[in-house]
C-alpha positions in Angstrom: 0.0 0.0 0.0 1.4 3.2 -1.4 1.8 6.2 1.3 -1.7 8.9 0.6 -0.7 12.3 -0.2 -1.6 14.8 2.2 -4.8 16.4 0.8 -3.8 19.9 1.9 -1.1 20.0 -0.3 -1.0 23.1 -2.6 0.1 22.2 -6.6 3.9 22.2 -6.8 5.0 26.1 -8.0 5.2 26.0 -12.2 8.2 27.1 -13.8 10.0 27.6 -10.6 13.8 27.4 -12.2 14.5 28.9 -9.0 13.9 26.5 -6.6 17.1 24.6 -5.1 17.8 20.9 -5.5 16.8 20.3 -1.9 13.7 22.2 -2.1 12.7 20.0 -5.2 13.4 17.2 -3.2 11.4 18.1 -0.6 8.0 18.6 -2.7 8.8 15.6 -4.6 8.7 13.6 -1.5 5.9 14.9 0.1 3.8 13.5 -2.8 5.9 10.6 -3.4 3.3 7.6 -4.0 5.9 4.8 -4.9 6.7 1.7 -2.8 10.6 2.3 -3.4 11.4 2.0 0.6 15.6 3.3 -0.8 14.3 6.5 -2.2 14.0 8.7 0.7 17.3 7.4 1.7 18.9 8.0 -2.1 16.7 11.7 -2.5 18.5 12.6 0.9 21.5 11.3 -0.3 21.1 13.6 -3.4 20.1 16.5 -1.0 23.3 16.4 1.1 25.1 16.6 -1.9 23.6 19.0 -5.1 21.1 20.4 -1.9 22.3 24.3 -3.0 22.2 23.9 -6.4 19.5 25.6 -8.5 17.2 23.5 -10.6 17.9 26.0 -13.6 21.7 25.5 -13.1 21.6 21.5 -12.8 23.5 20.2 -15.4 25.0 16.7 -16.3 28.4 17.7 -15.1 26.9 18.6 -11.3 25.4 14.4 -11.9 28.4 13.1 -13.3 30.8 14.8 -11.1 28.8 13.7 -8.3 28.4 10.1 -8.6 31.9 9.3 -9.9 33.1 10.7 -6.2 30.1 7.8 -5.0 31.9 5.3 -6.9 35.8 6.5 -5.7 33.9 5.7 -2.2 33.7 3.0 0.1 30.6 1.2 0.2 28.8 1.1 4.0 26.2 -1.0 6.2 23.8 -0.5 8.7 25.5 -1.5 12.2 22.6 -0.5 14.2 21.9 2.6 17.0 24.4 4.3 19.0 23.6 5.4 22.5 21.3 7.9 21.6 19.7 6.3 18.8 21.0 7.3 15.9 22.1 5.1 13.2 25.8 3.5 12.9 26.8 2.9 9.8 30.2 0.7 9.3 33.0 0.9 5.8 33.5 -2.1 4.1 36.9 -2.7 2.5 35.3 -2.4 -1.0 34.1 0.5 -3.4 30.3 1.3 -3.8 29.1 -1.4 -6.4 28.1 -0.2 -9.6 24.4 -1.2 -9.4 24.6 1.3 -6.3 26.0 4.1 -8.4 23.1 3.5 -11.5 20.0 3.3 -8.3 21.3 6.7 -7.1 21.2 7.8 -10.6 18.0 6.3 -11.4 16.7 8.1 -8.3 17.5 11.8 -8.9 16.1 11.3 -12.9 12.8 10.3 -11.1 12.9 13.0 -9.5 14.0 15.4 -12.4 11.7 13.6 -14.7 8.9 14.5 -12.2 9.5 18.6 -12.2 9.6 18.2 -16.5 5.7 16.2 -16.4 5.1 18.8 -13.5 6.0 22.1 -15.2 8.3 22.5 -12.1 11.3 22.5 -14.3 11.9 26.2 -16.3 10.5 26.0 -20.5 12.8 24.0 -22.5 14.5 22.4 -19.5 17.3 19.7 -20.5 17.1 16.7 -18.3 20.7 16.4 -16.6 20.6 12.8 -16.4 19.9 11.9 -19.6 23.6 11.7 -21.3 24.6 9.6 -17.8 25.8 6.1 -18.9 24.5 3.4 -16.8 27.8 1.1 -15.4 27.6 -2.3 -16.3 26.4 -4.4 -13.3 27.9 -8.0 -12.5 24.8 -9.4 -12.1 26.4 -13.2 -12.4 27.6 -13.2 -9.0 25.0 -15.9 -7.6 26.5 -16.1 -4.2 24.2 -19.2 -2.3 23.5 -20.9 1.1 25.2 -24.5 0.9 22.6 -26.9 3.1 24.9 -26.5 6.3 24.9 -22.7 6.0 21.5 -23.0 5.8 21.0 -24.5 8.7 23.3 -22.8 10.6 22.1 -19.6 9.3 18.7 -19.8 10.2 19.1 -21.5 13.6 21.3 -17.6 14.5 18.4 -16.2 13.4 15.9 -18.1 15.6 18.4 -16.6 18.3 18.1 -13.0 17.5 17.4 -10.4 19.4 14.7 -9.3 17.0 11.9 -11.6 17.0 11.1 -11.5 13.9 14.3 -12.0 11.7 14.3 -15.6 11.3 10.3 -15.6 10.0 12.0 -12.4 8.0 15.0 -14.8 6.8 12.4 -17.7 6.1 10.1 -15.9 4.2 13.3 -14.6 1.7 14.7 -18.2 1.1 10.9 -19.7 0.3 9.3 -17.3 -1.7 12.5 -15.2 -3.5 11.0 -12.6 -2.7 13.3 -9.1 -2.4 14.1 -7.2 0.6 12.4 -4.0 -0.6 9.1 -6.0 -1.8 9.1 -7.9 2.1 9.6 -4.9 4.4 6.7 -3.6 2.1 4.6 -5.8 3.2 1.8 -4.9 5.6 -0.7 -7.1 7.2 -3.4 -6.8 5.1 -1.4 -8.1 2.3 -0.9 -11.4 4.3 -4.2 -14.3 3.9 -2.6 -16.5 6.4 -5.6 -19.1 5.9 -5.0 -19.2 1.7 -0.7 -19.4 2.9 -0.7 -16.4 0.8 1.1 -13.2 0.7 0.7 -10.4 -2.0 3.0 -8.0 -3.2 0.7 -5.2 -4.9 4.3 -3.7 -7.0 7.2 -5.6 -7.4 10.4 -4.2 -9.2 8.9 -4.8 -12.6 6.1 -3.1 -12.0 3.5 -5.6 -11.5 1.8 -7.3 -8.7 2.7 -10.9 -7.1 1.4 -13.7 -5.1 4.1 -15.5 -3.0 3.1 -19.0 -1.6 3.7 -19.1 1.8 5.4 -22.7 3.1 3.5 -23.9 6.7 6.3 -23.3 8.7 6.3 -19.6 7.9 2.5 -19.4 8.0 3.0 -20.9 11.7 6.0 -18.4 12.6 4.3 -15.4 11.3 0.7 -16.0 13.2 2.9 -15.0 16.1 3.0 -11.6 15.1 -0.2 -11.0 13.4 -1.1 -7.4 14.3 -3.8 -4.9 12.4 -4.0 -4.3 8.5 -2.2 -1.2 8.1 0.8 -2.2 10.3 4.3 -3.7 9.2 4.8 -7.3 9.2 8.3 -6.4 9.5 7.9 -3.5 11.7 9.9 -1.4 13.7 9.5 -2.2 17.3 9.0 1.6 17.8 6.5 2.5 14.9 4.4 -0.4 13.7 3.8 1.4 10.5 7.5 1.3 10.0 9.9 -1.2 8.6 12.4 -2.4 11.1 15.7 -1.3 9.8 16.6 -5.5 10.4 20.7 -5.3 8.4 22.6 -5.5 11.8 21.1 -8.4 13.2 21.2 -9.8 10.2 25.0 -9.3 10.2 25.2 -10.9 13.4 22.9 -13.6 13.1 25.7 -14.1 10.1 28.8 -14.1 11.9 27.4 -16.0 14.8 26.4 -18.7 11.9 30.0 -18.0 10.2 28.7 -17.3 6.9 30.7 -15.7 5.2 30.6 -12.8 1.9 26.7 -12.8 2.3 24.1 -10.7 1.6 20.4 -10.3 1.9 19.6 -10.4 -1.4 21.9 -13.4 -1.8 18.6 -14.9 0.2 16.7 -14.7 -2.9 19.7 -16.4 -5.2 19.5 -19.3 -2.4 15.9 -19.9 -3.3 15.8 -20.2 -7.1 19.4 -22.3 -6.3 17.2 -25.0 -3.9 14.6 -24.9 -6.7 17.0 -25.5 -9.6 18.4 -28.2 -7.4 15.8 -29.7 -6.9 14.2 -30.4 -10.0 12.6 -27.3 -10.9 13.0 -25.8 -14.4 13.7 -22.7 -15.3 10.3 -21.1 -16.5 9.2 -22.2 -12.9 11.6 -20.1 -11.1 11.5 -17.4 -13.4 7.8 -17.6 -12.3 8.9 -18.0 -8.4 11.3 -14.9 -8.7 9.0 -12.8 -11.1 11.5 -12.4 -13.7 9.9 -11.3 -16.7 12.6 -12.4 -18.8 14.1 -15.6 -18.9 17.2 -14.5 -19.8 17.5 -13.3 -16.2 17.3 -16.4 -15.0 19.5 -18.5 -16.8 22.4 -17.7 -14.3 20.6 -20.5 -12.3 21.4 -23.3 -15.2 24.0 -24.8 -13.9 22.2 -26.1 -10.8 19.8 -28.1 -12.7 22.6 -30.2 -14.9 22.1 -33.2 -12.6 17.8 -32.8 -13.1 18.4 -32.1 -16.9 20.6 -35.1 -17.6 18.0 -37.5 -15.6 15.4 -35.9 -17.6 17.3 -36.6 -21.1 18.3 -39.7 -20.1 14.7 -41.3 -18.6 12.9 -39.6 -22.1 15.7 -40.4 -24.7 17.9 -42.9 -23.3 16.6 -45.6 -25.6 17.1 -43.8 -28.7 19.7 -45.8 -31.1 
């Protein structure tokens, strides 16, 4: 469910050239609508940075200057809440990732994009994104859970702090679902009778039913609260997501898994269902891929399935 706009919002100013970057920000967000839970966090991003900037004097060299200092920098993580509860975040040892650099890109031309269709932007207005080259993304990466990991993984989570990571950590691995599309989630999306859970926009778009295994359906009945409220929520605001990324880390350590992610969650999935028999228009279908080109990184795991399936069909041919 998308957030309402306030009613009493007056129309955005027309033509207003004048208006700095962080004030565009700041009307684009009050009438932000999407389910994109990174975009406050990439629009204040862009705020801290082009914030004094005019919208008539943004041009591609402010965008391109900017993000090629994001990608000279080190990428971070969420380590949780200092003393007086604000957030910690930790370096990593490596650059910011490519596909980090192209959604903070991808977030200010929504934004710019949005002051053009609004008649925010001045007459004529060139969009200062539009010349910035996407970096290629090594998307074949398909870091997994081995069956021991798994295990190991999932009991540390079971011993979390926070309740609710290991029904969290469940529901990634048995539906493939992504993080953004599960912290979405709010209780009325949930039909814990039909074990289903819908996802009303997904990354391509569209809307998604994920199966939900019993296990799960028995963990999350713990926690049922009312529609409107987070079934990952923030122990502080129910109608918040529960920023879960350093329990996570040390529900990994304590597990000693090793060079993981959350979204690797979702590559463990569709590898369990290649593994296991599954072909790959199924887990295109289990992921939501809309292309099966996108899946095909999952291939490999199914030699074993697809040589028993040649062999029991065609083994007699001579």
């Amino acid at each position: 469910m998308s957030a309402a706009i306030p009613r009493d919002l007056p129309p955005p100013p027309m033509r207003a050239g004048h208006l700095t970057v962080a004030e565009l920000i700041d009307l684009y967000m009050q009438r932000y609508e999407g389910r994109d839970m990174t975009r406050p966090h990439r629009a204040a991003w862009w705020r801290e940075k082009l914030g004094q900037v005019r919208l008539q004097d943004l041009t591609e060299d402010h965008v391109h200057a900017t993000l090629e200092t994001l990608a000279e920098s080190r990428s971070r993580y969420y380590a949780g809440r200092d003393a007086d509860g604000r957030r910690i975040f930790k370096a990593r040892k490596d650059k910011v990732s490519p596909a980090t650099v192209n959604r903070h890109a991808a977030a200010l031309a929504a934004i710019i994009t949005w002051a053009i269709k609004r008649r925010v932007a001045p007459a004529g207005f060139v969009h200062p994104c539009r010349t910035i080259e996407r970096r290629p993304e090594n998307n074949e990466r398909t870091r997994f859970l081995s069956d021991d990991e798994r295990e190991r993984l999932l009991q540390a989570c079971k011993a979390s702090t926070w309740p609710r990571l290991y029904a969290l950590v469940l529901m990634a691995l048995t539906t493939g679902a992504r993080k953004g599309e599960l912290m979405g989630l709010h209780w009325s999306d949930l039909d814990l009778e039909r074990a289903e859970a819908r996802v009303a926009m997904t990354k391509n778009g569209e809307p998604r039913v994920l199966p939900l295994v019993p296990t799960l359906v028995a963990e999350l009945q713990r926690f049922k609260a009312g529609p409107k409220c987070r079934v990952f929520a923030s122990p502080r605001d129910a109608c918040k997501p529960f920023a879960f990324e350093g329990q996570f880390a040390r529900a990994l350590e304590a597990a000693k898994v090793r060079d993981f992610t959350p979204h690797c969650l979702r590559h463990s999935c569709a590898s369990m269902l290649a593994m296991n028999g599954a072909s790959l228009l199924e887990i295109a279908d289990v992921l939501g891929h809309r292309q099966l080109q996108v899946t095909k990184r999952y291939a490999h795991h199914s030699t074993g399935h697809k040589a028993a399936l040649v062999n029991r069909i065609l083994g007699t041919v001579n």
